[in-house]
N, C-alpha and C positions, 0 to 999 in steps of 0.2 A: 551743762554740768549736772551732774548724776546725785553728787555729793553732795553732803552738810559741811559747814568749816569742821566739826568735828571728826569727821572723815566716814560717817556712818550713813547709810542711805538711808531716806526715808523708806517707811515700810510702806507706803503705799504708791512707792515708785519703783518697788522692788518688782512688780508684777504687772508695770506699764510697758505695752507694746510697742514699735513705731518711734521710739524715741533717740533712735542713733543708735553706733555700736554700742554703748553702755549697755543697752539690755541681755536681760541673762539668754533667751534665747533667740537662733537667727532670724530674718525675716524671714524667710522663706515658710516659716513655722508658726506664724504669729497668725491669729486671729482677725481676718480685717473687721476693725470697728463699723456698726452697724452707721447708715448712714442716710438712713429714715431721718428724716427732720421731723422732731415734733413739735406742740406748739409752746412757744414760750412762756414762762412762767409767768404766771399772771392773767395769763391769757385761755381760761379753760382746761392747764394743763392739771391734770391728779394730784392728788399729793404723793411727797415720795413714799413708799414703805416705812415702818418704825426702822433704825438702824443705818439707813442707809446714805449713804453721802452723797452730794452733791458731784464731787469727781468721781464716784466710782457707779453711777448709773446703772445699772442692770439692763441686758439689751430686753425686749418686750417682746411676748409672747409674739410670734407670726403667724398670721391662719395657714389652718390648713388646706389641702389640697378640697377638700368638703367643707369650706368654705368656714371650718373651726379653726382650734388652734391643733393643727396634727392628723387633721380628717384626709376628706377627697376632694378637698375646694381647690379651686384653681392657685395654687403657688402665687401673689406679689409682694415679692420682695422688694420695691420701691427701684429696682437696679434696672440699669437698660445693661439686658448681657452682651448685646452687638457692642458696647462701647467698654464695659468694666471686666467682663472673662473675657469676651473675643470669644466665644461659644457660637455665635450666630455672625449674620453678614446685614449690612443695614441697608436701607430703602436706595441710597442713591449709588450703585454700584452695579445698578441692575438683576440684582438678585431680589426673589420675592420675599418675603417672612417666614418660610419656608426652608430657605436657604436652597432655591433651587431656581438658577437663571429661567424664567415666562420663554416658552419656546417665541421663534420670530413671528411676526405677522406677515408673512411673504404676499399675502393675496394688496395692505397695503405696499410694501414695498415694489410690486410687482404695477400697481397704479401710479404710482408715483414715477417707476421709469415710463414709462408709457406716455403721462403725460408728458413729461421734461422732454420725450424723443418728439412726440407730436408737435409740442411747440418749436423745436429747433427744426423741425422739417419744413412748420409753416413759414417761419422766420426769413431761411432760407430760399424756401420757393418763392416768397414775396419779395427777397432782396434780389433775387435772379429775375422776374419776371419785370422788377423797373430797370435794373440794369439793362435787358435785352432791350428795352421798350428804348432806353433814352439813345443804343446806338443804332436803331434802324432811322434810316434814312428817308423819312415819309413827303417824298419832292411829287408824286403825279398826282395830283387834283382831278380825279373821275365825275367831280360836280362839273366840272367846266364841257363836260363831251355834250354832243345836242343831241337832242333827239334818239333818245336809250330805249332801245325794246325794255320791254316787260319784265319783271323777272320774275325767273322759275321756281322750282323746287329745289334744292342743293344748294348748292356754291361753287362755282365757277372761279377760277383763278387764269389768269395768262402767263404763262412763265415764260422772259425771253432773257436768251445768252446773247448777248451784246459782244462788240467786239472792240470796246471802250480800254484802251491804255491808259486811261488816268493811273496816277502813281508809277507808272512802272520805269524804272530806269533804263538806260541804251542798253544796255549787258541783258536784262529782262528782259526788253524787245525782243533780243538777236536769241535767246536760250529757248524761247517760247515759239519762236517765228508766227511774231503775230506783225510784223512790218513796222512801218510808223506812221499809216496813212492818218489823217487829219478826224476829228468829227468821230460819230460812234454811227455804226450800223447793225441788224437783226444778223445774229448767226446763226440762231433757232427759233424758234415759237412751238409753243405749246400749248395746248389748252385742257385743261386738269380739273376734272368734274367730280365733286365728292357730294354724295347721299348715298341713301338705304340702302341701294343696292350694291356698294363696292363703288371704288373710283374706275374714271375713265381716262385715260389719258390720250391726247388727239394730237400728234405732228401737224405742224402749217408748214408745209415747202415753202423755203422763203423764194422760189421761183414760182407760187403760184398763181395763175392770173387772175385781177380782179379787179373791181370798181373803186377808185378814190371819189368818196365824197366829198361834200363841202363842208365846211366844217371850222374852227371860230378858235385862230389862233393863240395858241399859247401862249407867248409873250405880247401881243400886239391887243388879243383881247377880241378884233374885227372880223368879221365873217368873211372866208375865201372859197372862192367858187370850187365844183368837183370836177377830178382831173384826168376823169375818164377809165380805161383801163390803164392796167399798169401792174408791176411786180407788187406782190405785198409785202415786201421788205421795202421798196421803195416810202410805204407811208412814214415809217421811222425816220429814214432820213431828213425828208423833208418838212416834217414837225413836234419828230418825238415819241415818248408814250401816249400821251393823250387822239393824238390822230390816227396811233396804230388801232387802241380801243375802238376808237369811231368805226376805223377801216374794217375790221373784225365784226363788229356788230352790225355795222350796216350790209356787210355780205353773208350773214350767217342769219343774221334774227336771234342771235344767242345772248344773253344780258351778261356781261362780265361783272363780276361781283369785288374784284380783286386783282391787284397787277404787281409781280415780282420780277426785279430784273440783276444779272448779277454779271461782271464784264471777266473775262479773261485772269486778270491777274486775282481776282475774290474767288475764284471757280479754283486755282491752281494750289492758292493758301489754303481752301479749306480742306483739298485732298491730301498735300502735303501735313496741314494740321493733327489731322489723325490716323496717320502713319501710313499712306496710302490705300488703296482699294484693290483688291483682289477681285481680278477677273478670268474668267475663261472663256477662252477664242478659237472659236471653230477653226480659223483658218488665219498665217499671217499676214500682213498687207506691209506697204510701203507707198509713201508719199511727200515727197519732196516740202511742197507746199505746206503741210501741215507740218511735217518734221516726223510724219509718224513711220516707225520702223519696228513691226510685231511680228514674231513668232506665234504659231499655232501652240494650245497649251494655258495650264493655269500661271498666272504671273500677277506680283503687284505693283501695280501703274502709281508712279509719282505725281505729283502736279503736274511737272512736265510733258510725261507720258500719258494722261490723262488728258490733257487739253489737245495733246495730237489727236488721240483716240477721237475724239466726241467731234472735231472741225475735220475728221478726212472726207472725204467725197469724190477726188479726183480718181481715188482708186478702187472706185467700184461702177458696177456697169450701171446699175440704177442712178448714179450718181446724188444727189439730194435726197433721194426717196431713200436708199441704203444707209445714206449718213445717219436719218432722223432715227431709224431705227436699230442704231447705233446708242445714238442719244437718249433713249428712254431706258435700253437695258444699261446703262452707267449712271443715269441718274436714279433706277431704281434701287442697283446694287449698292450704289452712296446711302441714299437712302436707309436699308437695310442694315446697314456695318454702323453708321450713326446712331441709330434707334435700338441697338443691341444693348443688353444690362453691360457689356463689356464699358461701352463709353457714358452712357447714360448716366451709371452708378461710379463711375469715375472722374470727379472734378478736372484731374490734369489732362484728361485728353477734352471734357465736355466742353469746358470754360473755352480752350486754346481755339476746338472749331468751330464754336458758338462766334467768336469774336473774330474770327478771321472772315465768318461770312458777311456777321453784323455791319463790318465796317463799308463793305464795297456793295451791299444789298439796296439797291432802290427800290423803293413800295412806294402803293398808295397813301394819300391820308390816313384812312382809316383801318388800315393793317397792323396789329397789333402780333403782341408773341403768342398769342392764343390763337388768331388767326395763320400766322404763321407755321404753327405748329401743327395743326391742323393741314396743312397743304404738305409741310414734311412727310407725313403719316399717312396722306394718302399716295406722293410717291412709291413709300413704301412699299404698299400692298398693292402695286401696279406691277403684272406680269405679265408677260406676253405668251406665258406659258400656264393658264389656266390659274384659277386660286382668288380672289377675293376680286380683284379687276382685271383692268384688258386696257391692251395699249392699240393703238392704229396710227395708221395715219387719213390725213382726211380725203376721200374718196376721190378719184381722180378716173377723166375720162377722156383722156388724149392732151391732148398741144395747144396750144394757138399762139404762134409765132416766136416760140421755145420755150413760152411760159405752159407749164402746168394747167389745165383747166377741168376747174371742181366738176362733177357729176353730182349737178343739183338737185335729183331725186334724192338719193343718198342721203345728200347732204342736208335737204328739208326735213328726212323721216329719222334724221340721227339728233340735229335740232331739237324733235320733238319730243322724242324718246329722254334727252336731258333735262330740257324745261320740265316735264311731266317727272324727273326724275324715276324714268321706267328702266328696266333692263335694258341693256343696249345690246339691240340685235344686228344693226349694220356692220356689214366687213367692205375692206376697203381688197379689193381684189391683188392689186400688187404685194 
C-alpha cells in the first residue's frame, strides 16, 4: 500500500522506485538502486551529511576511470556485468573475459586421439594374439627327436599337408574326393627357410628315397631300430611328426626349427573362408582322382577347387615333381591374398580365416602366433618368378626302384648355403 488512511501519499514515497505499480514512473525508467553494500552503521561507517535521512541515502561518489571520482581510473562499480546487464559472457561458457571463445588446442586434441587409437590397437593386438595362441593346436614335442643336427642361422619350418579327415562328414568325403581311408598320411612336404637373404622354399617328393632311422617312439617313449631305405612319406605313417622331423634331419643335416601341419578339410575352410583364391593357369588339366577339372585362364578356386588343384599328379608327366610345383604357386598366392590390407585390415574376412585354419592347424610346442606369422609372410614372398625368394624342389638324380633319389652334392651345398643362412645358389634341374 502506497497510501496513508488519509488517502495522501507520503512525500517521501512519492519519489520511491521499485515499489509496485503505484509508482509514478514505469520500471523500465527507474533508476536501479546502487547496490554497493556499505559498512554498517556503527561499524566505521561516516556520518550522514546535515539534512539527510536515513531512507533517503544518497548514492556515493564512484571513482573514476583515473582512479578519482570522474577521472581515467579503471571503472568499479561493485556489479558483475556478465550477471546484472548481460553486457559480457562469464568464465564457465567457454568464453574468455574478453568475450571471445580461446581458439581450440587441436595439437592437444590431436594427442589425445592418437593416444585413445594407440591403446585400442594395443588392446586389440593383445586380445588377438592370445586368442590365436589358445586355438593352435601345439601336439608335436620336437624335444623328444634324438639326436638333432646343429642349428643354423634362420628358421626353418616343415610344412606338411596331411590327408587327415578328422571332422569331415560322408557328404565332405565324397564333395572333396579325399576317400575314407583309415589313419592320416604326408600329401606334401615342404621346407620353408626364412633369414636375411629372402625365404626359400624346398618341395620333399613324398616318393623320395631315403634312410629311416632309429628313432624313440612317440607314444611308447622306447627306442626302435632304423628301417632302412624307404619312401619318406612312409616315416609319417609309421610314427607321425616327430619320426618325420627325425627322417628329415637325419637325411638332410638341416635342424628344423618348427613344424606346421594342416589336413584337407582346414586347407578347404580356410580358402573358402576368404572368399576364394584367384589363380591363373597356363594350361587346363583333369583328374579323376583329385576331382580336378581346370580350364586355362584366370579363375577363383573354392576350397573345393583348391584342394583338387594342389593333390593333382596323375595328370601331369612329371607326375609328384609337377604337383609340388603346383603347391607352392597356391600356397604362395594364399599367402599373398591373406596378407593384403584388403583382409588384414578387415576383421570380417581376418577373424573367419584366422579361425578356420587355427582350428585344424598342428604345430609344434613351441610355435606361437608370432612364429606363425612369421612362416605366413615368408610364404608370401616365395616366388618362383624371381623377387624376394625362390621356390625348388629338392634336387633329384634319377630313380631307385620308383622312388626318387636326392643328388647329394646338391643337396649338401644347399644344406649349407641355409645353415650359413647364405644366398641360395643351387637349382634343382627339373
Amino acid at each position: 500500500m502506497n497510501e496513508w488512511r488519509d488517502g495522501h501519499a507520503r512525500d517521501d514515497d512519492r519519489n520511491r522506485y521499485g515499489r509496485g505499480s503505484g509508482s509514478a514512473q514505469p520500471e523500465g525508467a527507474r533508476a536501479m538502486r546502487q547496490v554497493r553494500r556499505q559498512p554498517a552503521a556503527g561499524h566505521g561507517e561516516p556520518p550522514l551529511p546535515p539534512g539527510m535521512s536515513p531512507r533517503r541515502q544518497a548514492v556515493p561518489p564512484q571513482p573514476g576511470y583515473d582512479g578519482g571520482h570522474g577521472g581515467g581510473g579503471r571503472y568499479d562499480d561493485g556489479y558483475n556485468t556478465g550477471q546484472v546487464y548481460g553486457g559480457g559472457r562469464g568464465g564457465d561458457d567457454g568464453y574468455g573475459n574478453d568475450g571471445y571463445r580461446p581458439r581450440p588446442n587441436w595439437g592437444r586434441r590431436i594427442k589425445v586421439t592418437l593416444t585413445t587409437l594407440v591403446v585400442v590397437v594395443l588392446a586389440v593386438s593383445i586380445g588377438t594374439y592370445f586368442w590365436a595362441d589358445s586355438k593352435m593346436r601345439k601336439e608335436v614335442d620336437l624335444s623328444k627327436v634324438i639326436d638333432r643336427p646343429e642349428e643354423g642361422d634362420g628358421t626353418n619350418y616343415l610344412i606338411v599337408g596331411s590327408d587327415s579327415r578328422e571332422g569331415m562328414s560322408a557328404q565332405q568325403k565324397k564333395d572333396l574326393h579325399t576317400g575314407s581311408a583309415e589313419g592320416k598320411r604326408t600329401d606334401s612336404m615342404m621346407i620353408l627357410h626364412t633369414g636375411s637373404n629372402g625365404p626359400t622354399l624346398i618341395s620333399l617328393p613324398r616318393d623320395s628315397n631315403i634312410t629311416i632311422p632309429q628313432f624313440r617312439g612317440s607314444e611308447s617313449g622306447k627306442m626302435q631300430p632304423a628301417m632302412g631305405a624307404n619312401k619318406l612319406n612312409a616315416a609319417y605313417s609309421i610314427d607321425g611328426p616327430q619320426l618325420l622331423v627325425r627322417t628329415v634331419e637325419y637325411n638332410t643335416g638341416l635342424h628344423i626349427d618348427h613344424y606346421a601341419e594342416i589336413g584337407f578339410a582346414g586347407f578347404a575352410n580356410i580358402v573358402d573362408a576368404i572368399g576364394g583364391v584367384d589363380m591363373k593357369l597356363d594350361k587346363g588339366f583333369k583328374d579323376k582322382w583329385s576331382g580336378a577339372d581346370f580350364k586355362a585362364g584366370e579363375q577363383t578356386l573354392n576350397g573345393q577347387q583348391a584342394l583338387a588343384y594342389v593333390r593333382t599328379r596323375h595328370a601331369f608327366a612329371g607326375s609328384d615333381l609337377d604337383r609340388t610345383k603346383n603347391q607352392q604357386k597356391f600356397l604362395s598366392t594364399l599367402a599373398h591374398q591373406v596378407a593384403s590390407p584388403g583382409t588384414l585390415l578387415n576383421p570380417f574376412e581376418l577373424y573367419p580365416a584366422m579361425g578356420a585354419g587355427l582350428d585344424t592347424l598342428v604345430v609344434d610346442k613351441d610355435m606361437g602366433p608370432y612364429s606363425l606369422a612369421k612362416m605366413f609372410f615368408g610364404l608370401k614372398d616365395v616366388t618362383s618368378k624371381g623377387g624376394d625368394g625362390k621356390s625348388m624342389n629338392m634336387p633329384v638324380s634319377g630313380s631307385v626302384g620308383g622312388n626318387l633319389a636326392w643328388d647329394m652334392p646338391k643337396v649338401k651345398q644347399l644344406v649349407n648355403e641355409l645353415k650359413n643362412d647364405d644366398p641360395v645358389t643351387v637349382t634343382a634341374d627339373q
